[in-house]
N, C-alpha and C positions, 0 to 999 in steps of 0.2 A: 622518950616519946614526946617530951614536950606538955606545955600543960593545957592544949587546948585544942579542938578540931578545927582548923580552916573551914570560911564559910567561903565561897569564891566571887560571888555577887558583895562588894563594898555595900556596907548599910544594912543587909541585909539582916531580919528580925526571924530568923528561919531555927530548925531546932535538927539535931540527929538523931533520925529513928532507930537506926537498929547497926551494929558491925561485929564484920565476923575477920576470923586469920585463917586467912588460905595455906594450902600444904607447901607454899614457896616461904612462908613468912610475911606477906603482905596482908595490912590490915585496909579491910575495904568499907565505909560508911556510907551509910542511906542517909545525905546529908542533905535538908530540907523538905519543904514538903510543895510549892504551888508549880517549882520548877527544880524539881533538886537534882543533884549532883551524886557519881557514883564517886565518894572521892577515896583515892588509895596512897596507903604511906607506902613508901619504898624504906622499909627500915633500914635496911645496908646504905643507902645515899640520905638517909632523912629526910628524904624529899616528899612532898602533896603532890598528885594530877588528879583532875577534875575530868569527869566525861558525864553528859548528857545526853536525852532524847526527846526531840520534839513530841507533845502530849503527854509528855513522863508525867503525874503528879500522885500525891495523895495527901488526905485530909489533917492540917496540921494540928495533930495531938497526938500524944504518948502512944498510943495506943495501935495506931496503924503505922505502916510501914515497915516492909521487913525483907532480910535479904540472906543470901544461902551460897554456897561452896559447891561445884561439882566439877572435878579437876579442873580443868584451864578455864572454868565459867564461873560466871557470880550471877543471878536469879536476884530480880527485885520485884515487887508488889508494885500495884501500879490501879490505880482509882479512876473513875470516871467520876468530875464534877469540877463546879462551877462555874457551868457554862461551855466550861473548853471544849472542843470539839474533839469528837472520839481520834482515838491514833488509828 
């Protein structure tokens, strides 16, 4: 698995909030918090992809952020603040 989560943004000081294994095998992270990333291992290739959505954010600490499995879907939290303007 490697010993570490890809952060996709270079530099970036971001944290992972929450991952889950879907019924394929793939593991998918709630990875940052002001712009984050759905990002998913492909464990048969070892490979990262990152997907986003404009207004996506939530508040960066331990405590928020979370995301969820329903067959071919993944459900993530999703915050209103810091100005951003609502999605």
């Amino acid at each position: 698995l490697g010993s570490h989560i890809p952060v996709p943004v270079v530099g970036a000081a971001e944290r992972a909030h929450d991952l889950i294994l879907d019924d394929d095998g793939k593991l998918h992270v709630y990875n940052g918090s002001s712009n984050p990333d759905l990002s998913t291992l492909d464990r048969d290739s070892g490979t990262w992809s990152h997907q986003t959505m404009p207004g996506w954010s939530t508040c960066n600490s331990a405590y928020y952020g979370g995301i969820g499995v329903f067959e071919n879907y993944v459900f993530a939290t999703d915050m209103f603040g810091g100005g951003a303007a609502a999605p």
